[in-house]
C-alpha positions in Angstrom: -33.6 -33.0 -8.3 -34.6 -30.4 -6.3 -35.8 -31.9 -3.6 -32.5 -33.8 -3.2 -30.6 -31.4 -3.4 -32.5 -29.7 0.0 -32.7 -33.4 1.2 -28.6 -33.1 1.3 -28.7 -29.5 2.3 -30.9 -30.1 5.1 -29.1 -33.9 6.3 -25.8 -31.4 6.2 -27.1 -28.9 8.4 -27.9 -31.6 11.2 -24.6 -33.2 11.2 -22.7 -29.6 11.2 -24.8 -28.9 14.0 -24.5 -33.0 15.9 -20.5 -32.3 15.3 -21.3 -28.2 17.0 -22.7 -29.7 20.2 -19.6 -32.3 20.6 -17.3 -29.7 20.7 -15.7 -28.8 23.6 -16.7 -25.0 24.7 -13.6 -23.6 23.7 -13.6 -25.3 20.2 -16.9 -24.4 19.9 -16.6 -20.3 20.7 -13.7 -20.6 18.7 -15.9 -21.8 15.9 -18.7 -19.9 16.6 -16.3 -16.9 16.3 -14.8 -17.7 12.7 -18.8 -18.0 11.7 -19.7 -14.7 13.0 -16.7 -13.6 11.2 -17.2 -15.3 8.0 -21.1 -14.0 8.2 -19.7 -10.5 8.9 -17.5 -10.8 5.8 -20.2 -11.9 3.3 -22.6 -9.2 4.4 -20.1 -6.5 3.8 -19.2 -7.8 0.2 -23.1 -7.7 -0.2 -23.6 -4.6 1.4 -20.9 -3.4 -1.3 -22.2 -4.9 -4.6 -25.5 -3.5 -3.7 -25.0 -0.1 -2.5 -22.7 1.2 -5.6 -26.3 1.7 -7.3 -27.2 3.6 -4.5 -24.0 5.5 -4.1 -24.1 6.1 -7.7 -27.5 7.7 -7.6 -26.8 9.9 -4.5 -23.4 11.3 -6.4 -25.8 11.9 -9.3 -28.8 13.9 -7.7 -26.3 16.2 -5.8 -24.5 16.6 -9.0 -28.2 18.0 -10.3 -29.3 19.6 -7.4 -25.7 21.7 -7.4 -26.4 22.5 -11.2 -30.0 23.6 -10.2 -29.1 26.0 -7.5 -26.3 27.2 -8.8 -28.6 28.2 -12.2 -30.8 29.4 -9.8 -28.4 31.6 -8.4 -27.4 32.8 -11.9 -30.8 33.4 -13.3 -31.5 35.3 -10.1 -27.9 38.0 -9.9 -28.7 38.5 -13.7 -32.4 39.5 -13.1 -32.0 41.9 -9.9 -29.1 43.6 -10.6 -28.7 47.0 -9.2 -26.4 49.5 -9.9 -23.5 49.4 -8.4 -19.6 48.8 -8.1 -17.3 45.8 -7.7 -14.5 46.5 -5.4 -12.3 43.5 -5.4 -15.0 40.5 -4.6 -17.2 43.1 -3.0 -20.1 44.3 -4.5 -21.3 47.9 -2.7 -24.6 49.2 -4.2 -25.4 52.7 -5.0 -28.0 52.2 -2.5 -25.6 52.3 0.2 -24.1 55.5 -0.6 -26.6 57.8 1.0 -25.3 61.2 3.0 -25.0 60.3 6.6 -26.6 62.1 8.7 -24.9 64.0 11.5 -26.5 63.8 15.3 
């Protein structure tokens, strides 16, 4: 079965390809362009069944990585605070309040 199934496969190929070269050129470019086409086409519906996983997974470990950081970032403001006041968004530490000096 198998084999005559590539038998056919294969005796189709060579008369696609006899009835190719009988063309006329511009038959033939015009052919030749509607296969590029047609290839062009297939690879992109390829392209997108397979690269959802991957698109998936990249959504995913940013998704993570953001959590992480921003945990990190958390962990980190809770652990060093110094004293200090909020003025609006600001955040002015005491540290900064030293008498200025005059020159």
């Amino acid at each position: 079965m198998l084999h005559t199934a590539l038998a056919v496969l294969g005796l189709a190929t060579c008369i696609a390809l006899a009835i190719h070269m009988a063309l006329p050129w511009r038959w033939r470019s015009r052919v030749d362009t509607q296969v590029k086409r047609l290839g062009a086409w297939c690879r992109a519906q390829v392209d997108g069944l397979v690269g959802w996983r991957r698109r998936q997974r990249q959504t995913r470990a940013a998704a993570l990585e953001a959590e992480r950081v921003i945990r990190r970032a958390r962990e980190s403001a809770l652990n060093t605070r110094v004293d200090g006041e909020w003025d609006g968004n600001v955040y002015r530490p005491k540290s900064f309040e030293k008498p200025k000096k005059p020159h």
